[in-house]
C-alpha positions in Angstrom: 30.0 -38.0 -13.0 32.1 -37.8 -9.8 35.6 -39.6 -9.1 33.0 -42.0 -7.0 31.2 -42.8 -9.7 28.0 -41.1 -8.5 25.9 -38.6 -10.7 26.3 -34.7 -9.9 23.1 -33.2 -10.1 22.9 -29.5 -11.0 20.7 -28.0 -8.2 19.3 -25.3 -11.3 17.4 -28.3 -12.7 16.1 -30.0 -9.8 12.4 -30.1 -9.7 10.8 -28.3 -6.7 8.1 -29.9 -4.9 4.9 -27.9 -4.9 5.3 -28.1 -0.7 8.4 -26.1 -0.7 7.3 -23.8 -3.0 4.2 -23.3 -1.2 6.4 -22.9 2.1 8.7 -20.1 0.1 5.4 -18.3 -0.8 5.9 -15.2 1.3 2.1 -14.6 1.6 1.6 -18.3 3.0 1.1 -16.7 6.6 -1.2 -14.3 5.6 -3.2 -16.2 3.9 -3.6 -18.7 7.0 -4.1 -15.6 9.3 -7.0 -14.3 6.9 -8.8 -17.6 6.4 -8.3 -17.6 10.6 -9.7 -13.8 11.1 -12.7 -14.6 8.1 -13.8 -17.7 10.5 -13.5 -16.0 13.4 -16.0 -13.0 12.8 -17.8 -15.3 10.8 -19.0 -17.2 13.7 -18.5 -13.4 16.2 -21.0 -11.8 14.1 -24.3 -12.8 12.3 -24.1 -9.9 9.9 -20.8 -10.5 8.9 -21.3 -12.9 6.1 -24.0 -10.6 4.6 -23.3 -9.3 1.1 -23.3 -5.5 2.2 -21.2 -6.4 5.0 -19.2 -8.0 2.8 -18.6 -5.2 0.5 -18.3 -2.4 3.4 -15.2 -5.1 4.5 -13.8 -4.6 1.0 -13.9 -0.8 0.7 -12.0 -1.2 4.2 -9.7 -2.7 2.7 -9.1 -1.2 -0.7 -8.1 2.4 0.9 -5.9 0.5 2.6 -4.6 -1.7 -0.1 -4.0 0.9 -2.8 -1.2 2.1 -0.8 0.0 -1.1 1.0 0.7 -2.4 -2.6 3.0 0.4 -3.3 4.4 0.8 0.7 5.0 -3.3 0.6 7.3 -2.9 -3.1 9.2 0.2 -1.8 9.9 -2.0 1.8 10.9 -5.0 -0.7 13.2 -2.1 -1.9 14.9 -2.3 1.5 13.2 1.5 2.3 10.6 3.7 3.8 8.5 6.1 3.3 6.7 7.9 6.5 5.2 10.5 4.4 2.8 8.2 2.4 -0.3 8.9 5.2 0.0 12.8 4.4 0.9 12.5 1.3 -2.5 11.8 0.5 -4.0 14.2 1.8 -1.6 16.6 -0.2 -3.0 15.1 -3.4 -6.4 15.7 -2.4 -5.8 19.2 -1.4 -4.2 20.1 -5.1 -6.9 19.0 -7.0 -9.4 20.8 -5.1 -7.8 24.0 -4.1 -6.2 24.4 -8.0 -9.4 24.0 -9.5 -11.3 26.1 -7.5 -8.7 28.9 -7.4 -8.8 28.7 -11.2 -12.0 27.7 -11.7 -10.2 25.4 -14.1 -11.9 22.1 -15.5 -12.0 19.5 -12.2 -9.2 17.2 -14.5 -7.1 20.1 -14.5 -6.5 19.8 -11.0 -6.2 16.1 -10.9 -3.6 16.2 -13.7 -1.9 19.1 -11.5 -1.9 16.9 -8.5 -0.5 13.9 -10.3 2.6 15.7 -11.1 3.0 17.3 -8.0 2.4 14.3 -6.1 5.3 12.5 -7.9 7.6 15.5 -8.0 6.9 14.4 -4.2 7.9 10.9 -4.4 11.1 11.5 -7.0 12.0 14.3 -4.6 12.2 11.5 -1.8 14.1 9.1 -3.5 16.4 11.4 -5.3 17.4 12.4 -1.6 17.9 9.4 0.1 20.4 8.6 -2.9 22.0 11.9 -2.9 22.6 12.2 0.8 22.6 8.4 2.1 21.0 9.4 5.2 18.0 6.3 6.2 14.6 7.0 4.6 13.6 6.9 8.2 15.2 10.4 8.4 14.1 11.8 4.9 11.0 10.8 4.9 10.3 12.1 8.4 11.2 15.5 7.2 8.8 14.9 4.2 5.7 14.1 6.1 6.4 17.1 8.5 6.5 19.6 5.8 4.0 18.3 4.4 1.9 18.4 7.7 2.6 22.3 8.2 2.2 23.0 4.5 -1.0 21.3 3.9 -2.4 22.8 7.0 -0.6 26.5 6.2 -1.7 26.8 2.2 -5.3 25.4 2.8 -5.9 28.3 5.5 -3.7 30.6 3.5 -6.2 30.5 0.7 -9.1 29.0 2.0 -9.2 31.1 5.4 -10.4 27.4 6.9 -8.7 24.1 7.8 -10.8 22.6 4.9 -11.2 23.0 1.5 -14.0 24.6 -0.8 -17.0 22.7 -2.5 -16.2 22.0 -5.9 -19.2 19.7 -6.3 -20.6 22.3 -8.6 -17.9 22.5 -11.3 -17.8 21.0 -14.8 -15.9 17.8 -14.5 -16.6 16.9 -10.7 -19.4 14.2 -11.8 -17.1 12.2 -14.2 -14.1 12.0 -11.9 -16.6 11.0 -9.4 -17.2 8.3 -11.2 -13.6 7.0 -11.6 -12.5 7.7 -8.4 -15.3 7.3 -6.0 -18.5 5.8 -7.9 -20.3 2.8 -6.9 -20.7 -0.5 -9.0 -23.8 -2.5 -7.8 -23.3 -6.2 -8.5 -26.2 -8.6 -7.5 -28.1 -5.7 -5.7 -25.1 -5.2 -3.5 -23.0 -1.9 -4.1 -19.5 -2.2 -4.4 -16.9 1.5 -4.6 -14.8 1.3 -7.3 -11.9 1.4 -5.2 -12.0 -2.4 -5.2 -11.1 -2.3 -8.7 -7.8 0.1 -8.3 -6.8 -2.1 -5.6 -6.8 -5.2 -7.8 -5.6 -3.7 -10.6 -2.7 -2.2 -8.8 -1.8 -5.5 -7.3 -1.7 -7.2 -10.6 0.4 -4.9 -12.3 2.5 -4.7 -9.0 3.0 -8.4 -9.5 4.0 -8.8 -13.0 6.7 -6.1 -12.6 7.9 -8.0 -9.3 7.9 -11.3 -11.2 7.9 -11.0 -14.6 10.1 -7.5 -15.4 13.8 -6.9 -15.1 12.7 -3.9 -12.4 11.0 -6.8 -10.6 14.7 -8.1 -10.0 16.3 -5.2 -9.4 13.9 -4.5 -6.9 14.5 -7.4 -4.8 18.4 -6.7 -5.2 18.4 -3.7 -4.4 16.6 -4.5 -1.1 18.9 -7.6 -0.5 22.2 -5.9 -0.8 22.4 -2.9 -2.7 26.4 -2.9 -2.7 26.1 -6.2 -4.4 23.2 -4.6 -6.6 25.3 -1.6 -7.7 28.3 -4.2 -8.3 26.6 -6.2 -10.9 24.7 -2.8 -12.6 21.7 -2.7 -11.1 20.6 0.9 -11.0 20.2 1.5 -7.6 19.2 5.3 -7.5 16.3 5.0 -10.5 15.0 2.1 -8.6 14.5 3.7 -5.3 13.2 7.0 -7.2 10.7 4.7 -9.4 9.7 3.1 -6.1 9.2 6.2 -4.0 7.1 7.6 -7.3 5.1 4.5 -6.8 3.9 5.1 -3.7 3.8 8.8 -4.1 0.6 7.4 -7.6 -1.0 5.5 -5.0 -1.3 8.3 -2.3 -2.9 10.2 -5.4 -5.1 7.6 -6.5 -6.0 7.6 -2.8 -6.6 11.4 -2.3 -8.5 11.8 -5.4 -11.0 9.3 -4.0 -10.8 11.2 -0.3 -11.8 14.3 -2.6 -14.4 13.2 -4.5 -16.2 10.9 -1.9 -16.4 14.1 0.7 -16.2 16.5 -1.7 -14.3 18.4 0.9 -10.7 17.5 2.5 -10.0 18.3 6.1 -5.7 19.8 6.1 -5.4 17.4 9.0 -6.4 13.8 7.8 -4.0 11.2 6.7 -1.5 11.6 10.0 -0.6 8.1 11.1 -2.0 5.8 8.2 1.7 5.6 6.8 2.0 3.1 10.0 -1.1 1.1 9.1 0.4 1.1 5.6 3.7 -0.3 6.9 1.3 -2.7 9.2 -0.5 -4.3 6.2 2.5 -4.8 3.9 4.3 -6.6 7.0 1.3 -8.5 7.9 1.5 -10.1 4.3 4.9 -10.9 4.7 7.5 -8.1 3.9 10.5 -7.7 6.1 11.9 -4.7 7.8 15.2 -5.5 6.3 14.1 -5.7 2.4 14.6 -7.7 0.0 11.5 -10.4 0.8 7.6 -10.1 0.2 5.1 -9.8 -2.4 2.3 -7.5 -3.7 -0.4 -10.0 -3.3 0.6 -10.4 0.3 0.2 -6.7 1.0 -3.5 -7.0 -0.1 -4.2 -10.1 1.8 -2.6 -7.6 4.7 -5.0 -5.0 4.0 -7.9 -7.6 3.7 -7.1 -8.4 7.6 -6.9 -5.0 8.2 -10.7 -4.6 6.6 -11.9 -7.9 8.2 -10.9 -6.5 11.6 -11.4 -3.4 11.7 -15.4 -3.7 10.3 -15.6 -7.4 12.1 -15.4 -5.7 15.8 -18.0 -3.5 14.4 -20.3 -6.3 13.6 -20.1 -7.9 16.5 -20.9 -5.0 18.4 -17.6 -4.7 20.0 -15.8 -1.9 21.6 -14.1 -0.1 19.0 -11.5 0.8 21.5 -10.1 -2.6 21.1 -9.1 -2.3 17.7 -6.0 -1.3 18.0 -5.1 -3.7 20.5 -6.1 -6.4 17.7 -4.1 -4.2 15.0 -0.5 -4.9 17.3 -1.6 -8.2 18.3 -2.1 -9.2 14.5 1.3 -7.6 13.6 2.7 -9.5 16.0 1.7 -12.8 15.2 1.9 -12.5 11.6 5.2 -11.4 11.9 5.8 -14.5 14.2 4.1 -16.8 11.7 6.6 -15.1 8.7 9.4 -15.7 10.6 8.5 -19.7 10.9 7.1 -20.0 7.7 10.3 -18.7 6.0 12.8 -20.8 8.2 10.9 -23.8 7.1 11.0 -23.2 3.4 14.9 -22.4 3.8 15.0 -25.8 5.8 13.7 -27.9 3.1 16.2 -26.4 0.6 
């Protein structure tokens, strides 16, 4: 009770209307741009609604996805990580080019790769801690190592810009089938990269919401001086986070491998922008400390339904990057609004 006479109410316990916590949802202007891009190639393109349509739009999205889920917690984080794109590729190349050099067991060289890959990540994190220089910086230096050393190894060993066959060696068709196999659902085919993709943005979600790293996440990308005052451990976050993207660039390489069988040195340059694209698109900001895992897949999903929708509609291709900025733009627009309103009715 105030000196007035009027009841104090403690702003913890005050209910929450289900508007404003729609409007906090930092997915909300996503969603509405996916629903908008769905209905728009939906009426653009007869073929669009088909069920194989459908699922090509998917598999679009999923490569993307499995890293945007990963990209959108480390940019939560506050960072970057320009290496992600190559960094794929670099997974790929390990498995292949260990197991054929040592005509080991196929899961030899994935289980090679997996380490490597996040030696790779810790390695970025553990040096944007070390030196405080911007992840702009470090990772930059990452993804042009890794450029020259995926394309110098592979030819150093190889003789070629591409790797050997290993279709032919004992535990190729089993990793096949958990990396790059094909589920058929209703007489429609679906990869199984659908399924990483959801299952990485559930357990992405939990830990953001449910788990104490989920918090120290968003601290950290808030105000990591203010993190590091109340004990949040600033350096093993980042490194966990930079080893989080650095399992999804694997998960993604191993399906690159054993989809083509063989991996080109020179794939992967640029897709750590569309990465960045799709986690911003579903409502991360640049400055850290805002967004959400399922956003980053409702990102991706536009990414997918663009990107396949142009084809549909018989399109020029060459527009599709046009679309891409556009998209960023206005999502990025849409964020911005949807955020000052939810801080409005506060």
């Amino acid at each position: 009770m105030s000196a007035t006479g009027a009841t104090v109410s403690d702003e913890r316990i005050l209910r929450t209307s289900p508007l404003r916590k729609l409007l906090g949802r930092p997915e909300l202007g996503s969603v509405v741009g996916a629903v908008a891009v769905f209905v728009f190639f939906a009426l653009a393109a007869d073929s669009f609604l088909h069920g194989s349509s459908l699922s090509t739009v998917l598999y679009a999205s999923s490569t993307i996805g499995i890293m945007a889920v990963p990209v959108a917690l480390l940019m939560i984080g506050g960072e970057f990580d320009l290496s992600a794109g190559v960094m794929v590729t670099s997974s790929a190349l390990l498995s292949s080019m260990f197991s054929y050099q040592m005509t080991a067991n196929v899961w030899v060289g994935v289980g090679v790769s997996l380490l490597v890959t996040l030696a790779l990540g810790a390695f970025n994190g553990f040096m944007l801690s070390r030196t405080k220089l911007p992840s702009f910086i470090i990772t930059l230096g990452t993804y042009l190592m890794l450029i020259g050393m995926n394309l110098g190894f592979t030819k150093l060993i190889d003789g070629t810009v591409s790797t050997k066959t290993i279709a032919d060696m004992e535990g190729f068709a089993s990793a096949k089938d958990v990396f790059a196999s094909t589920i058929t659902v209703g007489g429609v085919g679906f990869k199984v990269t659908i399924l990483w993709w959801l299952a990485l943005v559930a357990v992405a979600s939990w830990i953001l919401l449910r788990t104490r790293a989920g918090n120290w996440i968003f601290a950290v990308g808030g105000n990591q001086d203010a993190a590091r005052a109340v004990g949040v451990p600033v350096t093993k976050t980042r490194i966990g986070l930079y080893m989080g993207v650095a399992f999804g660039a694997w998960i993604s390489g191993q399906h690159l491998l054993f989809s083509y069988d063989v991996v080109q040195s020179g794939e992967g340059v640029g897709n750590e922008l569309i990465y960045i694209i799709a986690a911003v698109i579903g409502g991360c900001l640049i400055t850290g400390g805002y967004g959400s895992a399922v956003g980053s897949a409702v990102g991706a999903l536009i990414f997918g339904m663009t990107s396949k929708g142009i084809v549909f509609a018989e399109w020029n291709p060459d527009w599709f990057k046009f679309f891409l900025g556009a998209m960023l733009l206005l999502a990025t627009l849409l964020n911005a609004w949807v955020r000052k309103r939810a801080e409005a009715t506060k």
